[in-house]
N, C-alpha and C positions, 0 to 999 in steps of 0.2 A: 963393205958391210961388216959389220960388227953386229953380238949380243943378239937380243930378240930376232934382229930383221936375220940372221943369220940361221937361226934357231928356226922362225917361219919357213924360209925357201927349202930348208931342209926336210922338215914336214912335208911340206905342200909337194916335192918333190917326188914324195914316198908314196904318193896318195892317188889310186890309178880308178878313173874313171872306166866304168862299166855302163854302155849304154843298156836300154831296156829293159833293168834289172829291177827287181823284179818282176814289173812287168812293162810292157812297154811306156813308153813316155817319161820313165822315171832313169835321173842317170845316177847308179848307186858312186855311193863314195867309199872304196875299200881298201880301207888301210892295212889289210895282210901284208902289203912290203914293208909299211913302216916296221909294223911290229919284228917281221925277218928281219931286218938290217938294225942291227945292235948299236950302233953310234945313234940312230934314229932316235928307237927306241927310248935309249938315253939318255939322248936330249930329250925328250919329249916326258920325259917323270923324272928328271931334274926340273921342267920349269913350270908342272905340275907339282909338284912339292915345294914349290918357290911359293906359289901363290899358297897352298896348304898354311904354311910357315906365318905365310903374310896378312891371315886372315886371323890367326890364332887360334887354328884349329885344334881342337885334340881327339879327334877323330875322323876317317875318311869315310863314306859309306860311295860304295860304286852299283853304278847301276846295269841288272843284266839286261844284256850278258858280256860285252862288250866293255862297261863301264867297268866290268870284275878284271879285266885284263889291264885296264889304266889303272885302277885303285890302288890293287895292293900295290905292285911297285912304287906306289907314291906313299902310300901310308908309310913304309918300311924307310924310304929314303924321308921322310919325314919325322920320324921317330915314334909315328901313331898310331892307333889300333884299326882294323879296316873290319867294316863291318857292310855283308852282302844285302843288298836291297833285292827280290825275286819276283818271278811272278810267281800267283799265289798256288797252294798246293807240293811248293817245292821244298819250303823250312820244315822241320821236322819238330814240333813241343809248339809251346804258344806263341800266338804271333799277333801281330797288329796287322790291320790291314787298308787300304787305304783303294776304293773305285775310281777311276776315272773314264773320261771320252774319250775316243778316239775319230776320226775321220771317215772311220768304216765304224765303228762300233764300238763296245768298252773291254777295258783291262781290270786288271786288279793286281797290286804289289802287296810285298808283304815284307817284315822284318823280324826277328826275334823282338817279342818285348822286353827282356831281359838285358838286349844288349845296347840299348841306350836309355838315357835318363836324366833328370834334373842336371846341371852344371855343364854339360857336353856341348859344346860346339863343332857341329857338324859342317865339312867338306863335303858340298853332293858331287863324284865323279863320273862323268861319264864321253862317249867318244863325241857325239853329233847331237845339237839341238837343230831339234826340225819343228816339229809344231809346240814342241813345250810339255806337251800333256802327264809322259813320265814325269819330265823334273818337277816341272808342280803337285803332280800325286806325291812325290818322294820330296818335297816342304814340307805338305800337308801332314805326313806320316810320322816327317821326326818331330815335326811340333807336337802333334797328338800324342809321341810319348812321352815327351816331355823335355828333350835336348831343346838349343837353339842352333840355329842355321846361320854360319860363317859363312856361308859364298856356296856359288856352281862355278865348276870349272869343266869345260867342254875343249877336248882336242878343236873340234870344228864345229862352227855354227853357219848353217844354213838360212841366211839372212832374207832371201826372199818367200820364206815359210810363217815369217813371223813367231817365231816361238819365243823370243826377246820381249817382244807384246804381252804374253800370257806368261811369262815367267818372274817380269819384274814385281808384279805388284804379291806375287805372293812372297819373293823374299824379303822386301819391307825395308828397304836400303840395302840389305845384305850385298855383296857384290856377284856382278855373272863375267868371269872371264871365257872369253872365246881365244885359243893361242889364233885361230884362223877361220876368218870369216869369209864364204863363200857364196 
């Protein structure tokens, strides 16, 4: 095994199932090994910042809370500026804000409006797509200020949730990498 397939089992490795969590019938995916184990790590925003690179980003935005723990290390080994997507009530001065659905109910993100803008091509980072709903509020958000959307890149996607469904069409060819699909 060489490269990616390498880079994968590594991952997937790291990544310890939790039955019932949070609540029953749901088997969480918890990647606190990977993040502990520092070759992981690593590897995992090296080829995160692969894809950054390869999109022609020039800047990351990661999505909380999780997404803030993959981002920056990738912005940084990228050479780009990372900028935090939240939910709302948490940025501090003016913000954009962007509602969406959820399965039980609705959310709401937010971003500094200041901190993107016309020419930006944005990286959406985050760990796991499950049904989509973040990453598509977080399209929706950096369009409305006005950047454009270089790609999502997802540690893991959870393929029988369909979030690939509701995420393509809003990035509009842009690309969704998953390093692992589950």
């Amino acid at each position: 095994m060489t490269g990616i397939t390498d880079v994968s089992a590594l991952l997937l490795s790291r990544i310890r199932d939790v039955a019932d969590y949070p609540e029953p019938g749901v088997m969480f995916k918890d990647i606190t090994p990977l993040l502990a184990d520092p070759a992981a790590f690593s590897a995992l925003s090296d080829a995160l910042a692969d894809i950054a690179r390869s999109t022609g980003a020039t800047k990351v935005v990661g999505l909380e809370a999780r997404g803030f723990i993959l981002g920056a290390p990738v912005a940084v080994r990228a050479g780009l500026g990372f900028i935090p997507v939240r939910k709302a009530g948490k940025l501090p001065g003016a913000t954009l804000s962007q509602a969406y659905d959820l399965e039980y109910g609705s959310a709401e993100i937010e971003v500094h409006a200041e901190d993107l803008s016309a020419g930006d091509r944005i990286l959406v980072v985050d760990d796991v797509l499950a049904t989509g709903g973040t990453a598509e509020a977080s399209i929706q958000l950096i369009r409305r200020a006005g950047a454009d959307v270089a790609g999502l890149a997802v540690l893991m996607e959870l393929g029988f949730l369909g979030g690939r469904a509701r995420v393509e069409p809003a990035l509009a060819g842009a690309p969704l990498e998953a390093l692992l699909t589950v």
